[in-house]
C-alpha positions as CSV (number, residue, x, y, z in Angstrom):
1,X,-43.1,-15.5,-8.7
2,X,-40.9,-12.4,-8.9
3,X,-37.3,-12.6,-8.8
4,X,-37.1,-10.6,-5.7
5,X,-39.0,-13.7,-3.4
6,X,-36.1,-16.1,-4.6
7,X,-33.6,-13.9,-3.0
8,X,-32.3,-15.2,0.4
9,X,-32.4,-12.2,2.7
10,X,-30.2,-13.8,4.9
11,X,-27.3,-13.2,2.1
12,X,-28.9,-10.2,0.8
13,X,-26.5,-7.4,1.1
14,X,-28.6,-3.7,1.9
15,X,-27.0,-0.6,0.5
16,X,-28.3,2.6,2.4
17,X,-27.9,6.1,1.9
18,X,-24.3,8.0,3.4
19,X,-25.8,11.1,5.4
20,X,-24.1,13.5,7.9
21,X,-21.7,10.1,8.6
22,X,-24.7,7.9,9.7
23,X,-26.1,5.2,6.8
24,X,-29.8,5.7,6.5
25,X,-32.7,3.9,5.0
26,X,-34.9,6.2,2.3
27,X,-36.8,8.6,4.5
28,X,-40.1,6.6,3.0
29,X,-38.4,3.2,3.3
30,X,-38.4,2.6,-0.6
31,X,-35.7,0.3,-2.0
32,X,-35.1,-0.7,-5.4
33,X,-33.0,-4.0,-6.6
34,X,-29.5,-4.5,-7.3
35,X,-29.4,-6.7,-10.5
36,X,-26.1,-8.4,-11.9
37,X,-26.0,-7.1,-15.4
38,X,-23.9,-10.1,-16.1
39,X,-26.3,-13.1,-14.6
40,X,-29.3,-11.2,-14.3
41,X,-29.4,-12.2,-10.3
42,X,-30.3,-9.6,-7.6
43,X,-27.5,-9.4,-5.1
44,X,-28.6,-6.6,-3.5
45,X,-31.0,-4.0,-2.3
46,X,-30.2,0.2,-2.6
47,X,-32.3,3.1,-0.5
48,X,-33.9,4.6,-3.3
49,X,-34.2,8.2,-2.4
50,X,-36.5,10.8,-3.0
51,X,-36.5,14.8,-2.5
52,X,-36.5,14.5,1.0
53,X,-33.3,12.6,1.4
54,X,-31.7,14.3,-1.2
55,X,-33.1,17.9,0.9
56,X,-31.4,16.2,4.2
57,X,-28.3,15.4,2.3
58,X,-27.6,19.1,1.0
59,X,-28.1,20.1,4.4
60,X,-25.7,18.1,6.1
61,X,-23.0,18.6,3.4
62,X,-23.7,22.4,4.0
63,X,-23.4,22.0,7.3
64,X,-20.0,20.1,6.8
65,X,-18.7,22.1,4.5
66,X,-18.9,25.6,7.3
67,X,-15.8,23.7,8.7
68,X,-14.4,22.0,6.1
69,X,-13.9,24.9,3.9
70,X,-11.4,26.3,6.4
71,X,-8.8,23.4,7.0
72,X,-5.4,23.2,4.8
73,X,-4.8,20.1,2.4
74,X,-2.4,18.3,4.6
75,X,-5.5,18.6,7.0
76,X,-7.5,17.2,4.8
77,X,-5.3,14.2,3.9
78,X,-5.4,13.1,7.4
79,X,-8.6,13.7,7.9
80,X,-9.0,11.2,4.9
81,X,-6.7,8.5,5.4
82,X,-7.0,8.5,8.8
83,X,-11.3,7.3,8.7
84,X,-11.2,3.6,9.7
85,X,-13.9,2.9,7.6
86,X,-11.9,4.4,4.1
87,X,-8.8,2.6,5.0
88,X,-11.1,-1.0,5.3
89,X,-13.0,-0.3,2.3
90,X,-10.5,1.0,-0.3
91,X,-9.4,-2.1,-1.4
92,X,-13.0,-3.5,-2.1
93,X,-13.6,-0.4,-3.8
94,X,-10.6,-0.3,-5.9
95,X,-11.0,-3.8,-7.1
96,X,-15.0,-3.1,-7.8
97,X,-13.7,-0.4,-10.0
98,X,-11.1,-2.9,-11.5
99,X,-14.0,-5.3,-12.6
100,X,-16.2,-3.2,-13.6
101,X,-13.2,-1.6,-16.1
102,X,-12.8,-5.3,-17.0
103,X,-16.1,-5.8,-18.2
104,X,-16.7,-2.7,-19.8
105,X,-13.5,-3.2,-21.6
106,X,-12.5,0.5,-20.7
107,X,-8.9,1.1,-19.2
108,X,-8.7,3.0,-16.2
109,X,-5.4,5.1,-16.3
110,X,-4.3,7.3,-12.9
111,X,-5.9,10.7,-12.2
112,X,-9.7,9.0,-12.7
């Protein structure tokens, strides 16, 4: 039996690819595991993306970036810290960052 049918999909947390401000699956639907490196357990699954996603990616950002490249820093900054979904996952992603230092035994100074 392989370690992926032991997984309860029910608990299984899905991580999908960011593009033009919509998640997305892989265009061919391929996914890969998400493997502890401490217990060896698979937590998750990840989109695992080929040329075409990484074509429709480029795209988007180029299409971003027409407008973006004209807006000052302090637009910018709102812009930023004004998206509900940075504000609710900055903390998460900060302390993902803080164990992952932990582990690694690195230290994470500011300016990273």
């Amino acid at each position: 039996m392989d370690l992926v049918d032991l997984v309860d999909p029910r608990t299984m947390k899905s991580f999908q690819n960011f593009v033009n401000g919509v998640y997305v699956d892989a265009s061919d639907g391929r996914t890969s595991a998400v493997v502890n490196p401490v217990t060896g357990e698979q937590y998750a699954t990840a989109a695992l993306s080929g040329g075409a996603d990484v074509d429709a990616a480029m795209k988007a950002a180029e299409t971003a970036f027409e407008s973006w490249r004209d807006t000052t820093p302090s637009q910018r900054s709102l812009a930023s810290s004004a998206h509900p979904r940075a504000r609710s996952r900055s903390a998460g992603l900060s302390s993902c960052r803080s164990s992952h230092d932990r582990r690694a035994g690195s230290v994470w100074t500011a300016g990273q």
